[in-house]
C-alpha positions as CSV (number, residue, x, y, z in Angstrom):
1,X,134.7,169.9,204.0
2,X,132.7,166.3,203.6
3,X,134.3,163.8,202.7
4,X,131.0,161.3,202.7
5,X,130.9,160.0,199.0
6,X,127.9,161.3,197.2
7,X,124.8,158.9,196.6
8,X,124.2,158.2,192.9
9,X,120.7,158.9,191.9
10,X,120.6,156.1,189.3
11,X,121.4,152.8,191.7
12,X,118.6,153.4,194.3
13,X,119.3,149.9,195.7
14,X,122.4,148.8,198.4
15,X,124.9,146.9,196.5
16,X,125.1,143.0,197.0
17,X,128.4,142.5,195.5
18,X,129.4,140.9,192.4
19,X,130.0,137.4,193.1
20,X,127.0,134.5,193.4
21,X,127.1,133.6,197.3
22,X,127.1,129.2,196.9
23,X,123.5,128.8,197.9
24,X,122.6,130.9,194.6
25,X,124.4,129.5,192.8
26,X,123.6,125.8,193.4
27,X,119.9,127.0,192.8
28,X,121.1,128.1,189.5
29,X,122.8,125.3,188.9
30,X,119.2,123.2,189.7
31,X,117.7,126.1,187.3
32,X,119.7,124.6,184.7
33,X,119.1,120.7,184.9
34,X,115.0,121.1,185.1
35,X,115.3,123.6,182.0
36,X,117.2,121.1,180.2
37,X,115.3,117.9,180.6
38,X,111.8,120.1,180.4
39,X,113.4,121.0,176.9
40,X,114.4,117.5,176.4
41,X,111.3,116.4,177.2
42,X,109.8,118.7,175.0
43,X,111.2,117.2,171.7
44,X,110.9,114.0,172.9
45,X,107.4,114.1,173.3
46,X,107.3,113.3,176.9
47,X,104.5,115.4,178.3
48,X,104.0,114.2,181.3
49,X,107.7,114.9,181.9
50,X,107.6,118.5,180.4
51,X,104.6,119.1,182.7
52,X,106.1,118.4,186.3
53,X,109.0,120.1,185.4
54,X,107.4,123.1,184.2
55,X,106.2,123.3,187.8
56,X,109.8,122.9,189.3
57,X,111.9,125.1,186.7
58,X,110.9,128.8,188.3
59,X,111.4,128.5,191.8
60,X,114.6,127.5,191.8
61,X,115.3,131.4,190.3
62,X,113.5,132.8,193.0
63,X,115.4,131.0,195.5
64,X,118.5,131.9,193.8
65,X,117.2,135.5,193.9
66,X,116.2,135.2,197.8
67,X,119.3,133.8,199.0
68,X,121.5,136.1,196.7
69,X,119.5,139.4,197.9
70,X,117.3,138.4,201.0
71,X,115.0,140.4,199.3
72,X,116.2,143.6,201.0
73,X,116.1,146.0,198.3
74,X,112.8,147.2,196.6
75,X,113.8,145.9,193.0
76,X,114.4,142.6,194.6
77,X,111.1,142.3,196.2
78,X,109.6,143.6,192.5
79,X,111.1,141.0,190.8
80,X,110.7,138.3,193.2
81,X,107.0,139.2,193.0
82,X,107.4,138.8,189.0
83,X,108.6,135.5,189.2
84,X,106.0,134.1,191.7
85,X,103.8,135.7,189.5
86,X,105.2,133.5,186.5
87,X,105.0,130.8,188.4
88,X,101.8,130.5,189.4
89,X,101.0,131.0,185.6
90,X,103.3,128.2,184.5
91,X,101.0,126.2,187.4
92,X,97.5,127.7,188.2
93,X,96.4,126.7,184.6
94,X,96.8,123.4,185.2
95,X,94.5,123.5,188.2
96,X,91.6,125.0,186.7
97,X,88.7,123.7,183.8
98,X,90.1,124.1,180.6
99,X,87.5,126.4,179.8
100,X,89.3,128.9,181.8
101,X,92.8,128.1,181.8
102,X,94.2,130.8,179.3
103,X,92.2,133.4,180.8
104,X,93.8,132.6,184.2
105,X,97.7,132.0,182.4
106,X,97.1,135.5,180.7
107,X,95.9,137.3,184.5
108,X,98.7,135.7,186.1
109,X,101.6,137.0,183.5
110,X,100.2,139.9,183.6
111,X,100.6,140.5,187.3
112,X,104.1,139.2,186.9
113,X,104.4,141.9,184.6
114,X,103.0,144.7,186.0
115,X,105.0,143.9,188.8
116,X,108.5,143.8,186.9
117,X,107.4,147.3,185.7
118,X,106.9,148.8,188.8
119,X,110.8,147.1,190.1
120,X,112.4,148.4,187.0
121,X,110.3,151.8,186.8
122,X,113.5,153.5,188.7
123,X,116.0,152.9,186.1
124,X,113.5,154.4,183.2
125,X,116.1,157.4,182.2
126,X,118.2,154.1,181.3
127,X,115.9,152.0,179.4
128,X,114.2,151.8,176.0
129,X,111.8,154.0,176.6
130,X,112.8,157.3,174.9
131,X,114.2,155.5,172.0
132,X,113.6,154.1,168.5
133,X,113.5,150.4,169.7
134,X,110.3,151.4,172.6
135,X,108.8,151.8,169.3
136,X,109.7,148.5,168.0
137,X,108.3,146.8,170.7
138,X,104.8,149.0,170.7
139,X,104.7,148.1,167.0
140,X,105.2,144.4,168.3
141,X,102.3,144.8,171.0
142,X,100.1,146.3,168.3
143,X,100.7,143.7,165.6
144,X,99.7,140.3,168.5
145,X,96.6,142.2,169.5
146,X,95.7,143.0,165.6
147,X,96.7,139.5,165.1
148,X,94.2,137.3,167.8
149,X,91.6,139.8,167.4
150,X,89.3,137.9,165.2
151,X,89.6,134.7,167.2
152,X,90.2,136.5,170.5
153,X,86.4,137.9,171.1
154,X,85.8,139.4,174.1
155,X,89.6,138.9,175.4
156,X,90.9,141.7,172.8
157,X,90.7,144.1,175.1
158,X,92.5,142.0,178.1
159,X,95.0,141.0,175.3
160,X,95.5,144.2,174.3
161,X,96.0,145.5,178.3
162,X,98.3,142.9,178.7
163,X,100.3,144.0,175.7
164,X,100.8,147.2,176.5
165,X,102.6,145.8,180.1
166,X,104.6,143.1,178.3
167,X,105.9,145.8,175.9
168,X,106.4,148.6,178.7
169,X,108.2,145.9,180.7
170,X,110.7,144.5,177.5
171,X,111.3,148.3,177.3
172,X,112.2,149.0,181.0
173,X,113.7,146.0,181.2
174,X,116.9,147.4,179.5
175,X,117.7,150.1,182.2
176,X,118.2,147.4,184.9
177,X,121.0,146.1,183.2
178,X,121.3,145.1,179.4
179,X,121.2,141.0,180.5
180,X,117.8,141.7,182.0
181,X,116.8,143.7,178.4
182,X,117.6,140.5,176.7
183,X,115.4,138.8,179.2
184,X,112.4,141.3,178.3
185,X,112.8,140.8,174.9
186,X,112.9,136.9,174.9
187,X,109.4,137.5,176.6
188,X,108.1,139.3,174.3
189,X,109.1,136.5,171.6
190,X,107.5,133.6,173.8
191,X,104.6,135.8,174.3
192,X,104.6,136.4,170.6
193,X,105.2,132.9,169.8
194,X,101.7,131.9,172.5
195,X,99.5,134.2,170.8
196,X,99.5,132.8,167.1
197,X,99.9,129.1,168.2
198,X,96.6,130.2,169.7
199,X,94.7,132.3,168.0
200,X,96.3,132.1,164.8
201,X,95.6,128.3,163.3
202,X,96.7,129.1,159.9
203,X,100.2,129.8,160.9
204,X,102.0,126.8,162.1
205,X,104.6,126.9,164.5
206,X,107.0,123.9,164.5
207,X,107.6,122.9,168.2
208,X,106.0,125.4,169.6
209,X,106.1,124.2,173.2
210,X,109.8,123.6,173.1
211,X,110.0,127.5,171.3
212,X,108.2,128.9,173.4
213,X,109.3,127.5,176.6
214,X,112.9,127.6,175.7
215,X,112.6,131.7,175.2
216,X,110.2,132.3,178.5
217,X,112.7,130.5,180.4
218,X,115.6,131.9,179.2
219,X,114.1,135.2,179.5
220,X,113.1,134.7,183.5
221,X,117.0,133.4,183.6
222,X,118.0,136.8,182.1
223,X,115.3,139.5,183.9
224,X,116.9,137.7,187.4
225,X,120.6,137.9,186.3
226,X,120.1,141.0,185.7
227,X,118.6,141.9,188.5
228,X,121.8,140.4,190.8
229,X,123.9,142.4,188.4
230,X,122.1,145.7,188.8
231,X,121.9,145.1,192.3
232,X,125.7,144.2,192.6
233,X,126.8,147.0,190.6
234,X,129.2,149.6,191.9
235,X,129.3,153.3,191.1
């Protein structure tokens, strides 16, 4: 008779352990103070400020993630992709004519996105997918591209691609662990919150930057959390 313990076919990955090893941890910790002051900086009207540390806030999670996974495990590798992904959108924008820039933010959180998918696409029997709240969030997709249609032009059909990603990834999101299906959702607020400060004038968002930035980055904080959690989960 065996006595090897059986594999379970829901937690693909090796387990990490539970605990943060310190260099993730300090990264965190760094996480934390640039979110705060970009925030700060935010309401204060300090935009130079909330500029540099827009650049600075994401890789501290993906260091965190590195050095709390060395990337050995497929999900890890997914989601470190996702969050280079974000950051080169939080950046490349910046580095390109204006003309351009949302175009090139949009392609670049798209990417992130379609690479989140394909990390979380194991745990799909687990997520949103085959319930009410999938729905909710296709409803939600439906509704931004409806809603920047008549300004959006020939980007309504990129908007609504990258709609249907964004919502497929809040949904699968879940599965990984329910910290990393808050983190889907806040991105599907932020994302929400992006496409009628732009394409909606009529509807005026107070603070938007600070509202929108306070629920992307909160959302990156929670898709990577979850991530470590999922990945230090035991059977």
């Amino acid at each position: 008779m065996s006595t090897a313990a059986p594999v379970p076919a829901t937690t693909p990955d090796t387990p990490l352990g539970e605990r943060l090893v310190p260099g993730a941890a300090g990264a965190l910790a760094a996480y934390a103070v640039v979110v705060v002051v970009h925030l700060v900086a935010h309401l204060a009207d300090a935009e130079a400020v909330a500029n540099a540390t827009q650049w600075f806030a994401v890789p501290w999670l993906l260091l965190a993630l590195v050095v709390q996974t060395g990337l050995r495990s497929r999900l890890s590798r997914f989601a470190a992709g996702g969050l280079m992904w974000s950051w080169l959108g939080d950046t490349a924008p910046d580095l390109v004519p204006e003309s351009v820039a949302f175009i090139v933010l949009m392609a670049s959180f798209l990417v992130a996105h379609v690479l989140f998918v394909a990390g979380f696409w194991p745990w799909r029997r687990e997520s949103l997918l085959r319930s009410r709240w999938a729905w909710g969030y296709g409803a939600l997709a439906v509704v931004m591209v409806v809603v920047c249609a008549p300004r959006a032009g020939a980007l309504t059909l990129g908007i609504a691609g990258y709609a249907a990603a964004l919502a497929l990834m809040a949904s699968l999101s879940a599965g990984v662990h329910r910290l990393a299906g808050v983190g889907g959702a806040l991105f599907l607020v932020s994302d929400g919150l992006i496409a009628v400060d732009e394409f909606v004038p009529s509807v005026a968002v107070p603070l938007p930057g600070f509202w929108v930035m306070a629920t992307y980055l909160s959302a990156v904080l929670l898709l990577t959390l979850g991530v470590v959690r999922r990945l230090g989960s035991r059977a």
